[in-house]
DRENDO-1510 file (C-alpha; in Angstrom, 1 decimal, always signed):
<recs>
REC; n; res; u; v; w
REC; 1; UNK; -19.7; +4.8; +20.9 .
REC; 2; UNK; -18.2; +1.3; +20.1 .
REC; 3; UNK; -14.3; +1.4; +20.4 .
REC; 4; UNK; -14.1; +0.7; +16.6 .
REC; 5; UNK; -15.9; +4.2; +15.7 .
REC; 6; UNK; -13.9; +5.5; +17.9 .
REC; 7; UNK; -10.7; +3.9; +16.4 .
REC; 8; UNK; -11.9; +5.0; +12.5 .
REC; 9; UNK; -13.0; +8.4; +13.6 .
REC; 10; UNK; -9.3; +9.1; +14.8 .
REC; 11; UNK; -7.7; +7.3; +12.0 .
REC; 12; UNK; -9.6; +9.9; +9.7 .
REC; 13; UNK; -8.8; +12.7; +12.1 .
REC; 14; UNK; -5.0; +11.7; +11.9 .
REC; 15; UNK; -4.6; +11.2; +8.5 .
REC; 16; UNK; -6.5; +14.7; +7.5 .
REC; 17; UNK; -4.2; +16.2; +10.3 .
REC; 18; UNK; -1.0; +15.0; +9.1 .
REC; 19; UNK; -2.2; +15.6; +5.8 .
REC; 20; UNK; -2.3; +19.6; +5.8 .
REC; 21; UNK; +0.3; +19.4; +8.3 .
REC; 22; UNK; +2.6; +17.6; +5.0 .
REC; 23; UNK; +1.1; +20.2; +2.9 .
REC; 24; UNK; +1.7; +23.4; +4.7 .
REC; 25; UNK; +5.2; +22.1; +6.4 .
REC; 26; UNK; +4.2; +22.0; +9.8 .
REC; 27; UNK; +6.4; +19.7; +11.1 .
REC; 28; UNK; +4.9; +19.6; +14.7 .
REC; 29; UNK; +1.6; +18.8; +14.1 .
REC; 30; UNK; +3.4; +16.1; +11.6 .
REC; 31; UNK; +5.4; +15.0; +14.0 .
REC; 32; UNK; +2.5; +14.2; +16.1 .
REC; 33; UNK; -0.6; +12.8; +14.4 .
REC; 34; UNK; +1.4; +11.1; +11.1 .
REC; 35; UNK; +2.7; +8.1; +13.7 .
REC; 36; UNK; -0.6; +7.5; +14.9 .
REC; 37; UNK; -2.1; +6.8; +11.9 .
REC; 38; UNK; -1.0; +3.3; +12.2 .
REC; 39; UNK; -2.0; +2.3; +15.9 .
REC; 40; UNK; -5.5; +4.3; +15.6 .
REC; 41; UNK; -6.0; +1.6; +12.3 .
REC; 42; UNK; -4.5; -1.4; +14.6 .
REC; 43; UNK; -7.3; -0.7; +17.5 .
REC; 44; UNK; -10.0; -0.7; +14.6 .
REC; 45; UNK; -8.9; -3.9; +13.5 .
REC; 46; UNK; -8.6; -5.8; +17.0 .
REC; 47; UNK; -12.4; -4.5; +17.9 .
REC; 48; UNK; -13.5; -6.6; +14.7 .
REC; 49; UNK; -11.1; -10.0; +14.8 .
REC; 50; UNK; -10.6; -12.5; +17.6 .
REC; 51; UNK; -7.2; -13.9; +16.0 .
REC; 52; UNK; -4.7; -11.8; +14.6 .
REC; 53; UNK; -3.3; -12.3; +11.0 .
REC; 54; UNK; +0.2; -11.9; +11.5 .
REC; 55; UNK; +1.1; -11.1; +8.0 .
REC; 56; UNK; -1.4; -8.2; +8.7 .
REC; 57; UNK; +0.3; -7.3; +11.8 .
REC; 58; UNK; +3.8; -7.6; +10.1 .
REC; 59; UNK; +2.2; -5.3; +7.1 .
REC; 60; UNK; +1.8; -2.4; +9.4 .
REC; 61; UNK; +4.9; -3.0; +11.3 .
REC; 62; UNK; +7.0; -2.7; +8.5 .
REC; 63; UNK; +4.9; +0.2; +6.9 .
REC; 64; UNK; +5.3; +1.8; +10.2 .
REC; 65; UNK; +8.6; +1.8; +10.6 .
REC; 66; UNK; +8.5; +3.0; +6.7 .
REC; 67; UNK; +6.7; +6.1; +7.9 .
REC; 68; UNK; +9.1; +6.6; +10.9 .
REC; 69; UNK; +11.9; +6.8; +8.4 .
REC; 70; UNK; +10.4; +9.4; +6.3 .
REC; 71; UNK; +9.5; +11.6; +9.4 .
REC; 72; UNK; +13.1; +11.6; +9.4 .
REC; 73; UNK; +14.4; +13.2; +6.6 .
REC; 74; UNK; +17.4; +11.9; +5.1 .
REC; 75; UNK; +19.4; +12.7; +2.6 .
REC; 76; UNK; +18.5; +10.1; -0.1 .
REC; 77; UNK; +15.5; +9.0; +1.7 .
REC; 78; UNK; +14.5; +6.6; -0.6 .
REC; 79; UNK; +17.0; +4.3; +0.3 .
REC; 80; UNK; +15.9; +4.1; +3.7 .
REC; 81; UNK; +12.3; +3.6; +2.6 .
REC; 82; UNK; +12.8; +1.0; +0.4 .
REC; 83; UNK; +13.5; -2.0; +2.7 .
REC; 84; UNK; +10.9; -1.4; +4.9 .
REC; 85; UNK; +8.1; -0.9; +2.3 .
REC; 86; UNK; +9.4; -3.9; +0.0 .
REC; 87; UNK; +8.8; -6.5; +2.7 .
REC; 88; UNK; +5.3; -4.1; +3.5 .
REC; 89; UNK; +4.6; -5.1; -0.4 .
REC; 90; UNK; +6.0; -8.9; -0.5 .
REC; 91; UNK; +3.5; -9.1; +2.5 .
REC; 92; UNK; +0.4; -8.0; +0.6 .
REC; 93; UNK; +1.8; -10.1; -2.2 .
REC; 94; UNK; +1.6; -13.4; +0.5 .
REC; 95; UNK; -1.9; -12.7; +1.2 .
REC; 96; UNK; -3.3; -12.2; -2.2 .
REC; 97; UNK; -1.9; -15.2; -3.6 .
REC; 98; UNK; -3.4; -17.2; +0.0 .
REC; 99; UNK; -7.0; -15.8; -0.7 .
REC; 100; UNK; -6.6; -16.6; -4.5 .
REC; 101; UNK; -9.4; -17.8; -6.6 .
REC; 102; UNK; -9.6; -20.5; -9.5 .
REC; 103; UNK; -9.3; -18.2; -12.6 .
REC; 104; UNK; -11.2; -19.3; -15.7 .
REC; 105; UNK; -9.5; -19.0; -19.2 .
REC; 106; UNK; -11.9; -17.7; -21.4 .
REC; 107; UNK; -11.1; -14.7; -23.7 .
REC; 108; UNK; -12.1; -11.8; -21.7 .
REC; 109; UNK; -9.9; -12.6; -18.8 .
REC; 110; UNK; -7.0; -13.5; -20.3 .
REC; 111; UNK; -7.2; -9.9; -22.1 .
REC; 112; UNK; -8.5; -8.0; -19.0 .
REC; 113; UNK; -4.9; -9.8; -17.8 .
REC; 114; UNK; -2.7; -8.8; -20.2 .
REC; 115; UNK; -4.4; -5.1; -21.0 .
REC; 116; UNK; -3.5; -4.9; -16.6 .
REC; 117; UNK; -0.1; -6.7; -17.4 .
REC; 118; UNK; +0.9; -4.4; -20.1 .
REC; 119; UNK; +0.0; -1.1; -17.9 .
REC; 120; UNK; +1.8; -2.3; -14.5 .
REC; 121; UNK; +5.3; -2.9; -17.2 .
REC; 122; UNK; +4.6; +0.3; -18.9 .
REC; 123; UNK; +4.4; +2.0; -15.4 .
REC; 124; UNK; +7.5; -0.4; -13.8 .
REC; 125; UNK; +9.5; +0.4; -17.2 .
REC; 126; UNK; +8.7; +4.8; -16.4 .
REC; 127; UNK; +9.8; +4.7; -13.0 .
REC; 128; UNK; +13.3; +2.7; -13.5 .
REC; 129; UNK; +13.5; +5.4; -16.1 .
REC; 130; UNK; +14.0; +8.2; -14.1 .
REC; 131; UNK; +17.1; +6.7; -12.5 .
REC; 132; UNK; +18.8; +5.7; -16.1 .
REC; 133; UNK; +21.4; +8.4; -15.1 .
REC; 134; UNK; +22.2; +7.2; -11.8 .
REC; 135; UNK; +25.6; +5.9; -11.6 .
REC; 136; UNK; +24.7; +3.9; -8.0 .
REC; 137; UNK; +22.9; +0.7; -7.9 .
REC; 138; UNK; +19.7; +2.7; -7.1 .
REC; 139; UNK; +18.0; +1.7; -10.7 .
REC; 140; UNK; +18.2; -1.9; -9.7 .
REC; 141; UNK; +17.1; -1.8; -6.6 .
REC; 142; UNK; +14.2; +0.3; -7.7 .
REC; 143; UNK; +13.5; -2.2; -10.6 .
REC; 144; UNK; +13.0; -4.9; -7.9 .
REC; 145; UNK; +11.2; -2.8; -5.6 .
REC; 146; UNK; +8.5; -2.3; -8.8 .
REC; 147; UNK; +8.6; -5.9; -9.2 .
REC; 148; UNK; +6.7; -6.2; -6.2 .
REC; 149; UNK; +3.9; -3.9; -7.2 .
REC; 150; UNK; +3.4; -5.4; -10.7 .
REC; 151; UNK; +3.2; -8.7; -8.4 .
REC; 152; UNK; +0.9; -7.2; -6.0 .
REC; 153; UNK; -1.3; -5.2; -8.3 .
REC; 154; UNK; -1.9; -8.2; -10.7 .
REC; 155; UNK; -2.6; -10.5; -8.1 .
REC; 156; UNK; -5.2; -8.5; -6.6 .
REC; 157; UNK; -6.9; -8.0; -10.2 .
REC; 158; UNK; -6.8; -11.7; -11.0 .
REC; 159; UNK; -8.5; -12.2; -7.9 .
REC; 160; UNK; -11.4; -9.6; -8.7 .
REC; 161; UNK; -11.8; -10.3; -12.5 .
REC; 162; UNK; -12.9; -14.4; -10.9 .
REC; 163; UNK; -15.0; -13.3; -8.4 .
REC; 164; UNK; -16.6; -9.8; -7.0 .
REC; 165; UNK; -16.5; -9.9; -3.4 .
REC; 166; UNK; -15.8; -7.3; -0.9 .
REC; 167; UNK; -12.8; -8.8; +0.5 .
REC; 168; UNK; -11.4; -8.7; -3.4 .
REC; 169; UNK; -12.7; -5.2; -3.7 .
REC; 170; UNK; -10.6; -3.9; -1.0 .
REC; 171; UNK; -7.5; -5.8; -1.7 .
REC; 172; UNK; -7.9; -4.2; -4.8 .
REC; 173; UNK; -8.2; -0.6; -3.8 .
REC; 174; UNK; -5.4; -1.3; -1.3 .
REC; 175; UNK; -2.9; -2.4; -4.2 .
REC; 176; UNK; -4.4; +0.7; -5.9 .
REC; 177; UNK; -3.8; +2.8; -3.4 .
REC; 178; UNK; +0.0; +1.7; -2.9 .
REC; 179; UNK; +1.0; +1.8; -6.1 .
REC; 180; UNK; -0.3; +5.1; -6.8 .
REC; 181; UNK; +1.5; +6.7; -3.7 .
REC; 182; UNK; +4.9; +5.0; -4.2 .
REC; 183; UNK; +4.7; +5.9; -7.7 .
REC; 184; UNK; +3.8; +9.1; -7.1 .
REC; 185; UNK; +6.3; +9.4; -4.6 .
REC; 186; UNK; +9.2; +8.8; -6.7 .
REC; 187; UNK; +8.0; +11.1; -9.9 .
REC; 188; UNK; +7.5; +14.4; -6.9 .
REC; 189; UNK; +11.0; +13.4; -5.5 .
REC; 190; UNK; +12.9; +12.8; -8.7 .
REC; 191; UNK; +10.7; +14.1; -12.0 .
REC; 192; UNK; +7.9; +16.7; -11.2 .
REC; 193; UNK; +7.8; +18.7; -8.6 .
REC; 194; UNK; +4.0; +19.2; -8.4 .
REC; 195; UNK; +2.4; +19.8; -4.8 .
REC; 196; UNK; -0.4; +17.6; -5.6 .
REC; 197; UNK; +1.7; +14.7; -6.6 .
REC; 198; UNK; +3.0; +14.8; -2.9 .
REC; 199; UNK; -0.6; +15.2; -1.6 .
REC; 200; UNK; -2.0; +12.2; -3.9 .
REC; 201; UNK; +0.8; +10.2; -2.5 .
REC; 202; UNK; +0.6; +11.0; +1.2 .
REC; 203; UNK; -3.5; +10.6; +0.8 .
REC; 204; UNK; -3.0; +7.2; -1.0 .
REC; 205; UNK; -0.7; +5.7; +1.0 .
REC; 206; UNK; -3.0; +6.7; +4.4 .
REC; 207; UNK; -6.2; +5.2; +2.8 .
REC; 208; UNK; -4.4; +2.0; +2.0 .
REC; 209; UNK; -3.9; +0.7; +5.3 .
REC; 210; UNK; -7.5; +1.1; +6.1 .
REC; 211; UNK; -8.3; -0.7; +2.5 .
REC; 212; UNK; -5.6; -3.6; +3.4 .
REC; 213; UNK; -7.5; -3.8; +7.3 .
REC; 214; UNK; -11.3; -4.2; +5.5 .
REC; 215; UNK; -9.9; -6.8; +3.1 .
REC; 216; UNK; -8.5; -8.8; +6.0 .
REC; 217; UNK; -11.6; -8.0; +7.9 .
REC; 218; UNK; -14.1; -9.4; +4.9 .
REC; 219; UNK; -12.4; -12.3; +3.8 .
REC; 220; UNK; -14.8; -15.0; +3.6 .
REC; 221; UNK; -15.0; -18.2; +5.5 .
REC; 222; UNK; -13.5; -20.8; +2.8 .
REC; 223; UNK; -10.8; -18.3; +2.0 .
REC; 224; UNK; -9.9; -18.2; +6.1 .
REC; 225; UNK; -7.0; -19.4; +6.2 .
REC; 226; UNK; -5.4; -16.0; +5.6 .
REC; 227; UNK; -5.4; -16.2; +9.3 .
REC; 228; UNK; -2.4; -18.3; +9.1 .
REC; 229; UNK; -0.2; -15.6; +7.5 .
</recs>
């Protein structure tokens, strides 16, 4: 078996590991298969590349550091999670607009835009929302944390609504996948406490460093220099 089967059959085992372990509090197993998640994903993308994008490898340094910090548990852990995951999404940002493609104005783009647009500000506007009553600066730097993902998200969609390619495909379902989980994060933590929020978030945010790998991986030749992040 080719090391990169190898490397995606343990990033799947890991991720449905830590997974139930998240779910049914079993810190242990947690403990043990949630930080190698990101390394088991690492080894799958060396066995495809011969140069490493660093904005890749900076990507899953910072969101690893992101998931150490949660294994932690703080007290007001979103603060802690925040610096680490907004350079993660400024990252993704970078590399969507590098790989960027000539967008024609005609009428159904520019609505397909602003219909996208209009949903990312209604979604930005819901989250600041649940910190109206905090007295700290938390609501600001939550609004420029969501900044990013509107960025993110409606860079990856402007990219896709030009051109259907893979590489577009899965830098879509990797914005997807991480605004969904952050989102998600901060309505379980601080709206609803609904179980499968926290499981739709922890499942999201696993699946979107394998989406942000195969979009890195299938970037086409003329769009190559991506591998000057």
């Amino acid at each position: 078996m080719k090391i990169t089967k190898i490397a995606l059959l343990l990033f799947f085992l890991f991720s449905i590991a830590a997974t139930v372990a998240n779910f049914m509090h079993w810190d242990g197993l947690k403990l043990f298969s949630f930080p190698l998640i990101i390394p088991s994903i690492i080894f799958y993308y060396l066995g495809h590349v011969k140069k490493v994008s660093l904005l890749l490898a900076f990507f899953l340094f910072f969101c690893f550091v992101g998931d150490a910090v949660s294994l932690m548990d703080f007290d007001q852990e979103l603060i802690y999670l925040l610096g680490p995951f907004f350079m993660a999404n400024i990252l993704i940002s970078i590399m969507a607009w590098k790989v960027r493609e000539r967008f024609r104005w005609d009428v159904f783009n520019v609505f397909s835009l602003a219909i996208i647009v209009a949903f990312l500000l209604y979604l930005w506007k819901m989250v600041v929302s649940f910190f109206e009553n905090d007295k700290s600066n938390m609501p600001i730097y939550v609004g420029v944390f969501g900044v990013t993902l509107v960025v993110m998200n409606l860079l990856s969609s402007f990219n896709i609504i030009w051109r259907m390619r893979m590489s577009n495909l899965y830098l879509l379902l990797a914005t997807i996948t991480i605004l969904v989980s952050q989102v998600f994060y901060v309505m379980y933590n601080y709206e609803f406490k609904l179980v499968v929020l926290d499981i739709i978030h922890f499942i999201c945010q696993n699946l979107s460093y394998l989406f942000i790998v195969l979009f890195v991986i299938h970037i086409p030749d003329d769009k190559i220099r991506i591998g000057k992040l």
